[in-house]
C-alpha positions as CSV (number, residue, x, y, z in Angstrom):
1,X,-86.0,-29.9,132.3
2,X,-83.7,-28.5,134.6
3,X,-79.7,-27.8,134.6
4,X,-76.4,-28.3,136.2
5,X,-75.1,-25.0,134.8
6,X,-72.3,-22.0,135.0
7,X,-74.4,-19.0,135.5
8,X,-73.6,-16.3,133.1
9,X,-70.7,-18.3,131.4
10,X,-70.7,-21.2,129.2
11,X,-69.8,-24.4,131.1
12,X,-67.1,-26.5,129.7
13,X,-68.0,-30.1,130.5
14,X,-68.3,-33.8,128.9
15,X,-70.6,-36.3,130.2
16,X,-68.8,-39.4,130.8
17,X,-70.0,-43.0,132.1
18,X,-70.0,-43.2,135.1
19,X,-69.1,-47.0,137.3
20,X,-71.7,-49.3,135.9
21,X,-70.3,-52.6,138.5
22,X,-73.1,-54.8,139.5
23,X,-74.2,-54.2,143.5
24,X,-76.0,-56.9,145.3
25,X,-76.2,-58.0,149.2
26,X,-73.5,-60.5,150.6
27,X,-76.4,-63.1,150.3
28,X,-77.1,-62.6,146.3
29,X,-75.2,-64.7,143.7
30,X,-72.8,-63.0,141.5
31,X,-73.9,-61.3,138.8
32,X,-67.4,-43.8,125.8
33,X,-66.1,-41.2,126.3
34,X,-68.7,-39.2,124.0
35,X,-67.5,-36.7,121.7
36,X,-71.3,-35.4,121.1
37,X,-72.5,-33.4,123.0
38,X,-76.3,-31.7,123.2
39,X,-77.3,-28.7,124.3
40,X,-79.2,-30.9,127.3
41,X,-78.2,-33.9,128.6
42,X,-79.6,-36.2,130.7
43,X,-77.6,-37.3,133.3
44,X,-79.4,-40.7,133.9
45,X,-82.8,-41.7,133.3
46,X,-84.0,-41.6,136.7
47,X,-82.1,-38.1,138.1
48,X,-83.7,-35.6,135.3
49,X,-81.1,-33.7,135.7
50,X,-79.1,-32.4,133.0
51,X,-75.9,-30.2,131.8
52,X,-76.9,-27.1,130.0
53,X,-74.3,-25.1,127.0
54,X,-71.8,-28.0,127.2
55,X,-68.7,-27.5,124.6
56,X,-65.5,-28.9,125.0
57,X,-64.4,-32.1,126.8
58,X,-62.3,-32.6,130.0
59,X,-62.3,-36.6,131.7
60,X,-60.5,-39.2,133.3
61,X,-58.3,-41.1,130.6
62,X,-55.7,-43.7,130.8
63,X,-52.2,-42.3,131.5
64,X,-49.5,-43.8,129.6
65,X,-47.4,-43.9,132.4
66,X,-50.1,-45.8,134.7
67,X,-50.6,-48.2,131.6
68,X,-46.2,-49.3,132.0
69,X,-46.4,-49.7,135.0
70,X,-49.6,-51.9,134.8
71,X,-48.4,-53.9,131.9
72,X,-45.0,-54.7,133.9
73,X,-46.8,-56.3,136.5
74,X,-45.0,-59.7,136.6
75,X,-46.8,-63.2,137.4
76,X,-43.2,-64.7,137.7
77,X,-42.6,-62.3,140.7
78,X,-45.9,-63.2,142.1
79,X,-44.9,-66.6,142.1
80,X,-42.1,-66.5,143.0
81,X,-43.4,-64.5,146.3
82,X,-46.1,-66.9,147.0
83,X,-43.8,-69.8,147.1
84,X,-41.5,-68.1,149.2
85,X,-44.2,-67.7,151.8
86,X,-46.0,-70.6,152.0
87,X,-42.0,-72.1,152.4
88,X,-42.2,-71.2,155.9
89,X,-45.1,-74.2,156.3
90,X,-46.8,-72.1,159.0
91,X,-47.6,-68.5,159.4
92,X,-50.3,-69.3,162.7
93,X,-49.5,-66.5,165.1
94,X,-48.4,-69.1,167.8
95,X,-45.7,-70.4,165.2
96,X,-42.3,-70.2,165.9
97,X,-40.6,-66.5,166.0
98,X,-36.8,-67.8,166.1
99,X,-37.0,-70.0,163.8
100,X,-34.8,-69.3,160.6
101,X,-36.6,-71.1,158.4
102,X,-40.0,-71.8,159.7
103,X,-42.9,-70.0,161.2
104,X,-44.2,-66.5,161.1
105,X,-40.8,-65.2,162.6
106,X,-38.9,-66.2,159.4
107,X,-42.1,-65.0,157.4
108,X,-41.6,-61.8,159.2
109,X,-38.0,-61.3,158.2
110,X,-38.2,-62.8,154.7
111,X,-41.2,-59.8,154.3
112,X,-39.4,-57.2,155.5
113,X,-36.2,-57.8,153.4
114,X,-38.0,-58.3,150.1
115,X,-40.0,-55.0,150.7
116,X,-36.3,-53.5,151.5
117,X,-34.9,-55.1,148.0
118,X,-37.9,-54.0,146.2
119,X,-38.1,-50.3,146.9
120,X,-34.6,-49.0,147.0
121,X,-34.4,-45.8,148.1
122,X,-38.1,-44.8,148.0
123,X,-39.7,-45.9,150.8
124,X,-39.5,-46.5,154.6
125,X,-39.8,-49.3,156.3
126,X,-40.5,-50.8,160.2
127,X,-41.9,-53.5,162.1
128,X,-44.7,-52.1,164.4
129,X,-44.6,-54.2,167.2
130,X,-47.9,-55.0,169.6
131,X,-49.3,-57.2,172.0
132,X,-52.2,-59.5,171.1
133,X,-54.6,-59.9,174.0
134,X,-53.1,-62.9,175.4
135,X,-49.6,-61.2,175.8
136,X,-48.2,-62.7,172.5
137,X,-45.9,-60.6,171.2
138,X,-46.6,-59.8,167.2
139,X,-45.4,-57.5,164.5
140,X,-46.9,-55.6,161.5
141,X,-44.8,-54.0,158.7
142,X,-45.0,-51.1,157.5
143,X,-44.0,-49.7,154.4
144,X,-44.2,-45.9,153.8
145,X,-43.8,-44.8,150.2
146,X,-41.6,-41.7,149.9
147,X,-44.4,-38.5,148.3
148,X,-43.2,-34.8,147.1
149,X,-46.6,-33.1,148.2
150,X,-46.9,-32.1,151.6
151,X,-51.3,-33.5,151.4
152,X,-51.5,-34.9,154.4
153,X,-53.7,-37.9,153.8
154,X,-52.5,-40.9,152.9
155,X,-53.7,-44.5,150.9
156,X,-52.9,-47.8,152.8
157,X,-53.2,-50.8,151.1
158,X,-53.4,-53.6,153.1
159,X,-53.2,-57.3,153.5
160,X,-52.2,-60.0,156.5
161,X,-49.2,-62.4,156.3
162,X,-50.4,-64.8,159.1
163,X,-52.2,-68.0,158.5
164,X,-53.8,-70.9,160.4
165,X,-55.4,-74.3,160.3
166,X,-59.4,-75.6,162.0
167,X,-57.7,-74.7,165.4
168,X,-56.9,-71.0,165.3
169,X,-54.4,-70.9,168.2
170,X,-52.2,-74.3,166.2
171,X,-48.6,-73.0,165.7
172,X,-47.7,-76.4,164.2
173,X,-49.3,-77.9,161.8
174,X,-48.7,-77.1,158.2
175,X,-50.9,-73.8,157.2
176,X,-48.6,-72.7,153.5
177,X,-52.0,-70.0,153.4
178,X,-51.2,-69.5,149.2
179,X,-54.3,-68.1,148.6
180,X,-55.1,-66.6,152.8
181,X,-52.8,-64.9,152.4
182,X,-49.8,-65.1,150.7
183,X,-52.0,-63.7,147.3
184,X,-52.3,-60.4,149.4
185,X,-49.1,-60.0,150.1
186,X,-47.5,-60.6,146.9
187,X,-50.4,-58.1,145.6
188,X,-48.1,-55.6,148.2
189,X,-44.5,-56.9,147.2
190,X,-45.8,-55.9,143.3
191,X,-47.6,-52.9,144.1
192,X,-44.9,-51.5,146.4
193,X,-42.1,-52.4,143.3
194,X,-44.0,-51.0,140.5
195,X,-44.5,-47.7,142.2
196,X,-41.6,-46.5,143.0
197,X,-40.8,-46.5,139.7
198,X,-43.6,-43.7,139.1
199,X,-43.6,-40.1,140.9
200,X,-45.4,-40.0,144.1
201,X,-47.3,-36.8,144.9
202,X,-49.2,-38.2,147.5
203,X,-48.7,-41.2,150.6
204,X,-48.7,-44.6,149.9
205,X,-48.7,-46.8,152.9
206,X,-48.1,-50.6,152.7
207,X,-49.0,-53.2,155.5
208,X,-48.7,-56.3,156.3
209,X,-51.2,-57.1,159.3
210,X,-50.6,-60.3,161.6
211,X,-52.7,-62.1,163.7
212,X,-55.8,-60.9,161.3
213,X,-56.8,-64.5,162.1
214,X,-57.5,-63.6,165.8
215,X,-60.2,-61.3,165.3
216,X,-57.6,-58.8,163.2
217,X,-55.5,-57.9,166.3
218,X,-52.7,-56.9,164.1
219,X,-55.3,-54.3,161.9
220,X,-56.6,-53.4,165.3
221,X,-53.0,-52.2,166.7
222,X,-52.0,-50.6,163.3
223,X,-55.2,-48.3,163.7
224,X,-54.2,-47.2,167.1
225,X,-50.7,-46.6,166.1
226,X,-52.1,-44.9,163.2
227,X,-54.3,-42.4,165.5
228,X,-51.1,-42.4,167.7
229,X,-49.3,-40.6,165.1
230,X,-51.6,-38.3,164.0
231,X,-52.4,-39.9,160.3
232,X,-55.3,-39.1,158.4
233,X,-56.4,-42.2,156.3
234,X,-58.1,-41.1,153.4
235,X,-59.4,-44.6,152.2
236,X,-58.2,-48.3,152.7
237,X,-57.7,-51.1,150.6
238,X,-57.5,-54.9,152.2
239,X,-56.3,-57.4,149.9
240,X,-57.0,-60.9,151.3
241,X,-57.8,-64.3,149.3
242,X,-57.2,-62.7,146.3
243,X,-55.4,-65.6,144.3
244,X,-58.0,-67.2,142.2
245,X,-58.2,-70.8,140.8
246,X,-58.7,-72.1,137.2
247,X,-62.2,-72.0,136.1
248,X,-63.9,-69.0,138.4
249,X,-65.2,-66.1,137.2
250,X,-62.9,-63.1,136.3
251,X,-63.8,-60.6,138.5
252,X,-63.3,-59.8,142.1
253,X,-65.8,-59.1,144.7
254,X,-65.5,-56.0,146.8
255,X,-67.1,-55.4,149.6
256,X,-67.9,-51.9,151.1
257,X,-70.5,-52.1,154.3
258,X,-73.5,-49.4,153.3
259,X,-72.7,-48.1,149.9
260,X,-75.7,-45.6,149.4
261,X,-74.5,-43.3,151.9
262,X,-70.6,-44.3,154.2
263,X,-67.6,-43.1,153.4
264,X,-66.8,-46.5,152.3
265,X,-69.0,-46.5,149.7
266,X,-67.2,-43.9,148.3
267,X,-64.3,-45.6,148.4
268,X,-66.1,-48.3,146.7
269,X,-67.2,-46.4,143.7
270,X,-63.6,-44.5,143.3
271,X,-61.8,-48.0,143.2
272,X,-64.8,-49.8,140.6
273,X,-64.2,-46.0,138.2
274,X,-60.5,-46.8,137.6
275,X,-61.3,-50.6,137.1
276,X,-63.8,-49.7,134.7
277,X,-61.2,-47.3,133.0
278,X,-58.0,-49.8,133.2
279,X,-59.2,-53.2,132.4
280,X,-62.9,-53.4,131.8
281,X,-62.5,-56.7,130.9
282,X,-62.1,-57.7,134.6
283,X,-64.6,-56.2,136.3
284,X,-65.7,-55.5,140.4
285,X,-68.7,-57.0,142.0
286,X,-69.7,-54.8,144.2
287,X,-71.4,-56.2,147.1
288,X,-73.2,-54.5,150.0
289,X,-71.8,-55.7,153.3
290,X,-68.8,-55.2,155.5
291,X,-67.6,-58.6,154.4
292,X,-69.4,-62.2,154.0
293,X,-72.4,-63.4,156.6
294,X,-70.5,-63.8,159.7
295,X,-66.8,-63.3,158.7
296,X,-64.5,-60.5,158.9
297,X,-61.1,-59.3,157.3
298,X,-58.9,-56.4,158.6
299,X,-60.8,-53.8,156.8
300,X,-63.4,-53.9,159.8
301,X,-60.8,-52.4,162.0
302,X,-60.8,-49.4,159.6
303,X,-64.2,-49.1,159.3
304,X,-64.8,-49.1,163.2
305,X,-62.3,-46.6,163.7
306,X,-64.1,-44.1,161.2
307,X,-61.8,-45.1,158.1
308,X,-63.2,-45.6,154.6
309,X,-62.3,-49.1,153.5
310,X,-63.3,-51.6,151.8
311,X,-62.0,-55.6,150.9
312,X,-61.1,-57.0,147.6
313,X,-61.7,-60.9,147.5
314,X,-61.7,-63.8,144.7
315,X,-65.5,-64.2,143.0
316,X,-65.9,-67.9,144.5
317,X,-64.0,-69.3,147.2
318,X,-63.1,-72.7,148.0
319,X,-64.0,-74.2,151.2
320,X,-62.1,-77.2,150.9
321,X,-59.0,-75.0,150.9
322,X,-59.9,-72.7,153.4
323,X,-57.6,-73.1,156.3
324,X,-56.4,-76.4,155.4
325,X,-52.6,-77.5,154.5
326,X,-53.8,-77.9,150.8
327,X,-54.3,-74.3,149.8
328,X,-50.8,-74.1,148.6
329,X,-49.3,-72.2,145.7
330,X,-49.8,-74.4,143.0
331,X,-53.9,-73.8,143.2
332,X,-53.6,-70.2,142.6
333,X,-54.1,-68.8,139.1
334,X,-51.3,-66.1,138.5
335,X,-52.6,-64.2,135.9
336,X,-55.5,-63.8,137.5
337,X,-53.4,-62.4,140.7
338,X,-51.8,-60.1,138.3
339,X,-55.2,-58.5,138.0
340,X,-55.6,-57.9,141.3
341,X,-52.3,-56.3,141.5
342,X,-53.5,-53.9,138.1
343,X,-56.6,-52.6,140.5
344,X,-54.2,-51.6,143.0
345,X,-51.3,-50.0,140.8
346,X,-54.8,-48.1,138.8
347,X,-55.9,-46.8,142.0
348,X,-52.7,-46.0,144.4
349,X,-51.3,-44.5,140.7
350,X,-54.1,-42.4,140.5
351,X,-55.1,-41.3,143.7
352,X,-51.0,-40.3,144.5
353,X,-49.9,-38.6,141.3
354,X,-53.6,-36.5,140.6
355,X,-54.2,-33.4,142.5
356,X,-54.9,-33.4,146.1
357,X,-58.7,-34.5,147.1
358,X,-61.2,-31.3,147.5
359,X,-63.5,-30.4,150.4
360,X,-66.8,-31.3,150.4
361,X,-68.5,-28.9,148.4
362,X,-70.5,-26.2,150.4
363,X,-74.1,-26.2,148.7
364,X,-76.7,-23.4,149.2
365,X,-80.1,-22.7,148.2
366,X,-80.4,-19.7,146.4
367,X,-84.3,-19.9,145.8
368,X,-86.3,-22.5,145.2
369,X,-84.8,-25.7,143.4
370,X,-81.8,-23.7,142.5
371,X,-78.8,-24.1,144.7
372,X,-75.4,-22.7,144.4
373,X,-72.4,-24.8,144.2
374,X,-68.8,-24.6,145.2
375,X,-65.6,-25.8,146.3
376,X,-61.9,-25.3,147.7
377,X,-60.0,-25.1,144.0
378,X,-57.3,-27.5,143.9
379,X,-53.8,-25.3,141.9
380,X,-52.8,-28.4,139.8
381,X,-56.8,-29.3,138.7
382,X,-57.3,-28.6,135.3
383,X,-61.0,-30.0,136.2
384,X,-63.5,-31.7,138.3
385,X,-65.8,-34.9,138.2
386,X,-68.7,-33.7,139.7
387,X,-71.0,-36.9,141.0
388,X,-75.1,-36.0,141.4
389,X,-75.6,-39.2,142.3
390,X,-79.5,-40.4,143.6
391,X,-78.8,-42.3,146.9
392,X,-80.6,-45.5,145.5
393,X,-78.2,-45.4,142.9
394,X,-75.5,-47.3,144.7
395,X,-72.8,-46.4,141.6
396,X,-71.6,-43.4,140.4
397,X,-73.7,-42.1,137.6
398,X,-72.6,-40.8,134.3
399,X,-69.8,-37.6,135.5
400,X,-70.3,-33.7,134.6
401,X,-67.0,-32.1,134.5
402,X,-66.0,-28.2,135.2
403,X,-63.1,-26.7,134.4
404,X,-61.2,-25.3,137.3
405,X,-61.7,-21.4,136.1
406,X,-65.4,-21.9,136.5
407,X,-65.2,-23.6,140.7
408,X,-67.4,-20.9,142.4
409,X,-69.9,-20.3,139.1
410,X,-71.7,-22.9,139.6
411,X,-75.2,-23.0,139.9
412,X,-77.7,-26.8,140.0
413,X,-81.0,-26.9,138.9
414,X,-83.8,-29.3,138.0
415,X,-83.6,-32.2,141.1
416,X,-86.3,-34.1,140.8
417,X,-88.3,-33.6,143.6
418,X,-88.3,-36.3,146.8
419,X,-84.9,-37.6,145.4
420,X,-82.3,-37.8,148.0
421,X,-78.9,-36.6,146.3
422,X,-75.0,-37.2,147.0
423,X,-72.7,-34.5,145.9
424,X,-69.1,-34.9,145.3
425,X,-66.2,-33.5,143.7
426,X,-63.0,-35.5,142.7
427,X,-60.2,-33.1,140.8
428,X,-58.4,-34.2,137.3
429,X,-55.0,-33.0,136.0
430,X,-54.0,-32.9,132.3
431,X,-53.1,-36.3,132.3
432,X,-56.5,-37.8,133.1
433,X,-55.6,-39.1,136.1
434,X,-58.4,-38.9,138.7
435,X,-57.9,-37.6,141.9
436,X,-59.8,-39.5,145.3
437,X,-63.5,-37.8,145.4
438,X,-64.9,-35.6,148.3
439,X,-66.9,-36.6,150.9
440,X,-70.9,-36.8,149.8
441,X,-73.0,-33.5,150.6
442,X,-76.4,-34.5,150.7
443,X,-79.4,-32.9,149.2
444,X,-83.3,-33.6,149.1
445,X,-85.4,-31.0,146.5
């Protein structure tokens, strides 16, 4: 049996589980950190690849200060939030935009001033205006999280304020849109208050989309802005129907279109890790698919664009409440909102105060089946995750961790032959705290 070994050096690692969420097609139904360490150790089952002369541990753990700000998260604020919006009776793009009390105008301005009370002094915010096709004028807002690192990528988390009835283009009738999607926006409101009371090494963007409920024109504009300004988008997160009811299952379903081998995949298994690792108890289901059989959500104007992203939704919808004047904020279940909100703060937490992502890693072939392996250090990594992750397995499998003296002594034996692998690297500081992972380097022994 082969290795995953520091040539000439003893390798300082811990094997730790890797993101065990279910994965199934959009058409299926639902569904320790080890102290001893062997000399070999099998990575999984199916891989046969192991870590040779392990010793002393280094892994993702909870960070105290990531497990505040996750137990402040407040269902009273998310109420209060949801009530607010669905207030306005109608968010329909054609709604009223003068109104001072009613339509998506008023929803607008009501948005733009809570995000200004909640994050005094820490973050930026604007109203991106566009044009939908048809010449309607529409916003999206835009909340930029004040950093201290100079990385240039950046997180957006993501979720539309608009709303709308059978007939898409009906700015009248009553569309409150509790659960699509005032849930995703309070999921914002919380996020965006919660971290500014942590440091920021790292962007943070908040948006509010509009019109996602004519084809994600508002998504659609925010990309091209986004390209405009020269941003690079490390990974998205779009938030939408994420309220819950009394009596459905306790997990949310996220879907990530090709998880064996996109970028978004990636993105899928990063957010499912820190799930696993911050409340275990509510768990993803990952599901294979841009987003539902012949439905969309703004995360598909990422993912054309070249953007990692992926959609967080409720495990069971209800269609007698989609898009119908009943779906109004006494259905939604707030504590199960105030999970949604927790996977957010675990992963925008994470991936802004850990050390800056790594490149992919450069992977050469020495001789045969031995390849060498190595990466751009990171100065504030203490260690790496390192993912050998078989393509048919669509999670992460259990980690192997180097220290960050050790980066370019690296040497991989013992893929099992015809086995397609994907190789990344995600960095970890001294806090646990798990940085965003590299892109995938594929490799077939």
């Amino acid at each position: 049996m082969g290795g995953f070994s520091v040539r000439y050096l003893v390798l300082v690692l811990l094997l730790l589980g890797g993101c065990n969420a279910p994965v199934r097609s959009s058409g299926e139904s639902p569904t320790t950190e080890s102290d001893a360490i062997a000399e070999e150790i099998a990575v999984t089952a199916e891989a046969a690849v192991t870590i040779e002369r392990a010793t002393v541990a280094i892994a993702p753990s909870r960070d105290a200060t990531i497990d505040t700000l996750l137990n402040n998260v407040s269902t009273q604020q998310l109420l209060a939030s949801v009530q607010q919006l669905t207030s306005f009776e109608t968010r329909n793009s054609y709604s009223a935009t003068d109104d001072p009390a009613r339509g998506i105008g008023a929803a607008r301005e009501w948005i733009s001033a809570e995000f200004q009370r909640l994050t005094p002094n820490c973050a930026t915010i604007s109203e991106q205006p566009y044009q939908m096709k048809d010449g309607t004028p529409q916003h999206n807002i835009v909340v930029e999280l004040s950093a201290t690192g100079d990385y240039a990528g950046r997180l957006v988390i993501g979720a539309h304020y608009d709303t709308r009835v059978q007939n898409v283009q009906d700015g009248k009738s009553p569309a409150p849109g509790a659960n699509d999607n005032a849930s995703g926006v309070a999921v914002l409101l919380e996020t965006a208050r919660l971290l500014c009371a942590t440091e920021r090494s790292h962007r943070v963007v908040l948006v509010a989309f509009s019109a996602e409920e004519q084809d994600a024109q508002g998504s659609q504009a925010f990309v091209k802005w986004a390209a405009e300004q020269g941003w690079q988008i490390d990974m998205m997160l779009n938030n939408d129907s994420v309220g819950g009811r009394d009596g459905i299952p306790q997990q949310l379903r996220l879907f990530a279109p090709e998880i064996a081998s996109s970028s978004s995949g990636q993105v899928a298994r990063y957010v499912a890790t820190l799930n696993a690792l911050y409340q275990p108890d509510f768990p993803l289901d990952l599901v294979d698919s841009l987003d539902r059989n012949g439905r969309y959500g703004d995360q598909r104007s990422f993912v054309e664009a070249g953007i990692p992203a992926v959609r967080l939704l409720e495990s069971e919808e209800s269609a007698a409440l989609l898009n119908s004047p009943t779906d109004t904020f006494d259905k939604i279940d707030y504590n199960y909102l105030a999970q949604a909100v927790r996977l957010n703060l675990a992963v925008a937490a994470n991936w802004t105060g850990a050390p800056m992502p790594t490149t992919a890693p450069t992977i050469m072939a020495i001789e045969d089946g031995i390849y060498e392996v190595a990466w751009d250090a990171i100065p504030t990594a203490i260690g790496y995750a390192v993912s050998l992750r078989p393509q048919a397995q669509l999670t992460y499998p259990e980690f192997q961790y180097v220290p960050s003296e050790l980066v370019n002594n690296v040497t991989l034996t013992g893929l099992q032959a015809g086995v397609r692998y994907g190789i990344s690297v995600a960095p970890l500081d001294g806090q646990g705290r798990l940085g965003g992972f590299s892109a995938e380097v594929f490799v077939v022994e």
